[in-house]
N, C-alpha and C positions, 0 to 999 in steps of 0.2 A: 100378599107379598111376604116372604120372607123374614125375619127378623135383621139378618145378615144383610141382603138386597137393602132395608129399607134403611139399616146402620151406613150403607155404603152409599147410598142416595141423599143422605144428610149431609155425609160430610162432605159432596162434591158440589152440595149450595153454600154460595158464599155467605157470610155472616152481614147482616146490614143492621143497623142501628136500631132498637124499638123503638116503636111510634111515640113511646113515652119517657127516650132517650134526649138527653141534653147532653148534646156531643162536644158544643164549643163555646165559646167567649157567646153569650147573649142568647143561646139555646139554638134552635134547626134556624139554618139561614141569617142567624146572626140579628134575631129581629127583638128579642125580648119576650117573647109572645108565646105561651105556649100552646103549642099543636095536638090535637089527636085527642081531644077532650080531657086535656087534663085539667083539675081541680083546684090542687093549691089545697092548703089550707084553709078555713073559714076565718079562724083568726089569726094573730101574731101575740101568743099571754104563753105566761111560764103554764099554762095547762096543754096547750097545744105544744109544747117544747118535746120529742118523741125521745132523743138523748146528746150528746154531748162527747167531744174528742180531742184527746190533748193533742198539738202539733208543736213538731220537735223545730221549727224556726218559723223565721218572717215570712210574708207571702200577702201580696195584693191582686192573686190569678185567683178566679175563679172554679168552687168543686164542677167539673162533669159528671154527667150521669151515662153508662152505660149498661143496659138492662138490670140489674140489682149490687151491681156495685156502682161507688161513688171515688173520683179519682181527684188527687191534689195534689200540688208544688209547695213547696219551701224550701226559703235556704239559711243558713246558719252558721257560723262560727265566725270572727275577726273580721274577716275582707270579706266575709258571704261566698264564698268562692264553692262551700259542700251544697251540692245541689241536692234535692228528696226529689222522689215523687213517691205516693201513698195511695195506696187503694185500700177504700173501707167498703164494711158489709152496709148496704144502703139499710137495712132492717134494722141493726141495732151498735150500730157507729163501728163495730169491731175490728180491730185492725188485721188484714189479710195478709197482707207481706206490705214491705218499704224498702224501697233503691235507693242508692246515696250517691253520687256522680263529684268527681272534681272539678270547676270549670276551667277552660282552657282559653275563656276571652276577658274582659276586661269586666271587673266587679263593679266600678262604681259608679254609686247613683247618688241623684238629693239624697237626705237625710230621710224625709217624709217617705220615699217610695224604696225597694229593694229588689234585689237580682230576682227573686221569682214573683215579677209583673205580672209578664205574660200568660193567658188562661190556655192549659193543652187542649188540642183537640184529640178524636177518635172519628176513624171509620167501622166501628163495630165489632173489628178484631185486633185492632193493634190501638197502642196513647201515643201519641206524640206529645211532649214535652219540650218545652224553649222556654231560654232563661233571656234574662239583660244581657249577661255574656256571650249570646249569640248561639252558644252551645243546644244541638238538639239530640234527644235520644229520642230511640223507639222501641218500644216492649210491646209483647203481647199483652194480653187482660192476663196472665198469670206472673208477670213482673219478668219475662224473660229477654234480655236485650237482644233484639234484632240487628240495631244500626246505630252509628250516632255519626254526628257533623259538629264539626267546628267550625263555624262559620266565619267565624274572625280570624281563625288561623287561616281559613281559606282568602279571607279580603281583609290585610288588618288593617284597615283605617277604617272600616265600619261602627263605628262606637258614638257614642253619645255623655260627655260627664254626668246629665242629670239621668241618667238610665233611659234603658228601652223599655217601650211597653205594649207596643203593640200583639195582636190577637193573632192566632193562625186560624183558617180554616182547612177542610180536607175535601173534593169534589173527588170521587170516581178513582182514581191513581194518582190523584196530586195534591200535595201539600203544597198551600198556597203560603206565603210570609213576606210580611213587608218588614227590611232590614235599613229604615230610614232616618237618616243623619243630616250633621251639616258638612258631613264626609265625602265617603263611600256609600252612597244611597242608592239600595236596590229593593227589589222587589222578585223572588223564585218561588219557581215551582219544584218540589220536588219529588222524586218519584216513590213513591208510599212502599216500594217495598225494599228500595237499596238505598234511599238515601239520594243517590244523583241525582247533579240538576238537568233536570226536561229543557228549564230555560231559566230566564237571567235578564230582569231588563232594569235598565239605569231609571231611577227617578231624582226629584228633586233635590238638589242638595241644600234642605233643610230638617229641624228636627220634629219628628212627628209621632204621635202616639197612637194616631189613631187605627182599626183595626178593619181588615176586610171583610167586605159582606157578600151574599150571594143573593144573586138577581136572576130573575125570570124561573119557568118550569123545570121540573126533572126532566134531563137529556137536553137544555137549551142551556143550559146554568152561565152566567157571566158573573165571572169576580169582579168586583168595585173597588178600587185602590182609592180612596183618599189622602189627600196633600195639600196645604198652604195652597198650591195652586188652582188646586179642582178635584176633580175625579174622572179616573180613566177606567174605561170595562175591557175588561180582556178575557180575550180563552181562556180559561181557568188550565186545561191539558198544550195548550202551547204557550200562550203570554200573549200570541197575538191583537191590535188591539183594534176592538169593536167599535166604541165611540169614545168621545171627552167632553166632559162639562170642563170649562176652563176660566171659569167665573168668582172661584178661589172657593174654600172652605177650610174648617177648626181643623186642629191641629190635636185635640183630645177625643172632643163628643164625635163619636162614629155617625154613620149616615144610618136610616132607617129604610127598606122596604118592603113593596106590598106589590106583588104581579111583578111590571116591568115598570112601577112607579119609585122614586125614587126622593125619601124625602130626607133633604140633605142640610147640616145646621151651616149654611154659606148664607150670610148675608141680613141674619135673622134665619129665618128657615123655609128655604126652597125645593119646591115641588118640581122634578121631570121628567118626563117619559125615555126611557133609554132604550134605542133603539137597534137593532139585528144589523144592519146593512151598511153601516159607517156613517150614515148623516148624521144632522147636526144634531144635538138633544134639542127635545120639544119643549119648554120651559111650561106647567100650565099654574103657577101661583108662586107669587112672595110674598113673604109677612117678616117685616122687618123686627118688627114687636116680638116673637117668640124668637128668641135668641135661647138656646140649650146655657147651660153652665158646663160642669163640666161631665153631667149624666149625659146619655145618649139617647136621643127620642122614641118612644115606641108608636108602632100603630097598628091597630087592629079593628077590624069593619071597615068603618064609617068615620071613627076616630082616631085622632092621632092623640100625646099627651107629651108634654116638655115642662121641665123641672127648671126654671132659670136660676141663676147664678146666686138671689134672692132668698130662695129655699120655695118658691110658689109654683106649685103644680098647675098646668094649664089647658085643660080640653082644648081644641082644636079639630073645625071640621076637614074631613080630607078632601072635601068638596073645594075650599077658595082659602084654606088657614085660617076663618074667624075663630077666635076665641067663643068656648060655649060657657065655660065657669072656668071657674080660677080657685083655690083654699092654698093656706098657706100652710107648709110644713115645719118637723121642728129639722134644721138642718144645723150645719151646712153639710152637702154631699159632695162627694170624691167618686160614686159608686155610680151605676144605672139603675131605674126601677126596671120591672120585671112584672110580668101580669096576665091572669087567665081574661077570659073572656067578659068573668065577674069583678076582679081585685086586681088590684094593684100592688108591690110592696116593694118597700125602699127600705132602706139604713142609712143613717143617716153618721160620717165621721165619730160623734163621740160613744154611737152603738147604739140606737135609739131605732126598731125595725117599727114601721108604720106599716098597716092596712087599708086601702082603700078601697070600700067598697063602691064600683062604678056601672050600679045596675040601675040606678036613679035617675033624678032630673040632675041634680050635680052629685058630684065625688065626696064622698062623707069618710072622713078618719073613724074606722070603726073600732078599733085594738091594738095597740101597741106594747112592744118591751124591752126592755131598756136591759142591753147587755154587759153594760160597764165594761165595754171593753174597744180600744179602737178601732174601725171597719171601714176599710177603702173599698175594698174589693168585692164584685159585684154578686148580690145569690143566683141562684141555679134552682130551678123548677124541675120537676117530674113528679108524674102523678097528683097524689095529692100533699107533696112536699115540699117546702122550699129547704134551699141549705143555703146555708149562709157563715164564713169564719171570717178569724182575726189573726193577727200574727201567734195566739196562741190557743185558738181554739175552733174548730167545727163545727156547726151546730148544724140539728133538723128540725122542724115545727111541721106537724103533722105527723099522729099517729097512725 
């Protein structure tokens, strides 16, 4: 073939995400877990630290990872109102270019948390960004503005005073976003390449942080909305909706799943099967006992693992929810853990990043290091890296 032909054959495939891409809030499908054999580092020590990146404000979103860059939010000045997003060199922290946006919705949050909550997502050629002020932009991976939304100017009673913080995901051509208050509470899709909404549907009017996930195979995908009330699965491309669990659940700790299983922090933490054709969900275990704090659950095989409110890490089988071990961490957390097939790793609020090694009979704290510096906001896996920032700095561990 050609050189011409095969230049011109490239660029008519679309761009999708690598297998060792962490595109959104909690990495592919929103699980914690990483996919496609990645590694992670072996430990978490100032030797395994690869380097380090100043950030020009606050921010409790999480870095993304899209093929060798790494993309982040923050915001800064008086009312928080100048919004960033930042794309660094994943290799050696360097900074690529930086966007700076005004917001156009309402800045204020608690004290503890700030306008850039929310983690952007990617579909592998463009970042979406969203702040607390409802405000979204979208660039290319070369910082180029495509589109931006105002979401609050579009619905203004949409707001929340302790801020927003919910996660976005992206399915196919739609940006999914839960915009949930004790307002104006909805939940849209919007279409990945202009910004409009596909759809629009009313949810609960209460406040809520928690963040959508994705359910079932490639080409079946059901977004999971959670709320005080339950969770709803809808068409990700219409809003349509598939099933409801309506049995309530947290209002921070996001849901976990695995297939079409679905293990959700309502009640302590319940297991259900969610279903293609509108019945009712299949309920198959509760365990009142493992209650999330306010991490979000991960699982992967055979096991699941929850952080309670305690600061104590707690195996669980995915089999009925027994507890398999239990160790106690140095906490308290605000953040999610995060974990290859081998390790596990958390940060704990006053910056404290733990390793667990979970190839054993139980979970053993293998390395730890102590950032001295604040950490809500949850890390980000690829390859064999984590990253992990504070309201004033980036970090990678793994060289």
């Amino acid at each position: 073939m050609h050189s011409r032909s095969l230049a011109l054959l490239l660029l008519l495939v679309p761009a999708l995400p690598a297998s060792a891409d962490w595109p959104n809030f909690r990495g592919p499908h929103g699980t914690g877990i990483a996919e496609d054999g990645a590694t992670g580092p072996a430990a978490l020590t100032e030797e395994t630290l690869a380097w380090s990146s100043d950030l020009p404000g606050r921010g409790l979103s999480s870095p993304i990872v899209v093929g060798d860059r790494v993309f982040l939010t923050c915001s800064s000045g008086p009312l928080q109102d100048r919004l960033h997003l930042i794309c660094f060199a994943a290799a050696d922290g360097k900074k690529l270019w930086h966007r700076e946006f005004w917001a156009t919705g309402r800045t204020m949050t608690h004290e503890k948390t700030c306008v850039a909550a929310p983690t952007p997502a990617s579909d592998g050629k463009r970042v979406f960004a969203i702040y607390s002020s409802n405000d979204v932009f979208c660039t290319d991976l070369e910082g180029n503005l495509l589109w931006t939304r105002g979401l609050t100017y579009d619905y203004p009673n949409a707001s929340n005073s302790l801020g927003m913080a919910s996660s976005p995901v992206v399915i196919d051509d739609t940006f999914v976003a839960q915009i949930e208050n004790d307002s104006e509470s909805f939940a849209v899709g919007l279409d990945v390449r202009t910004g409009a909404n596909k759809w629009k549907i009313d949810r609960p009017k209460a406040a809520n942080w928690t963040s959508p996930i994705v359910v079932g195979p490639a080409g079946q995908e059901i977004v999971a909305l959670q709320s005080s009330k339950g969770i709803l699965g809808v068409v990700a491309s219409t809003g349509s909706e598939v099933w409801n669990y309506t049995e309530g659940a947290a209002t921070m700790a996001s849901s976990a799943a695995f297939g079409d299983i679905i293990y959700a922090p309502s009640n302590g933490l319940t297991a259900f099967k969610a279903t293609a054709n509108g019945a009712a969900v299949e309920q198959l275990w509760r365990q009142s006992e493992q209650r999330p704090g306010t991490g979000s659950p991960l699982v992967s095989g055979n096991k699941g693992y929850v952080i309670n409110g305690a600061g104590v890490l707690n195996a669980i089988s995915l089999k009925d929810g027994e507890r398999l071990w239990r160790i106690r961490l140095k906490g308290p957390f605000s953040s999610s853990p995060i974990a290859t097939a081998s390790h596990l790793y958390v940060f704990s609020e006053p910056g404290i990043g733990q390793c667990v090694d979970l190839t054993g009979a139980e979970g053993v704290v293998t390395s730890e290091v102590d950032l001295k510096e604040t950490i809500l906001g949850t890390p980000s896996l690829s390859g064999n890296a984590v990253y992990v920032r504070s309201d004033k700095h980036l970090w990678r561990f793994g060289k």
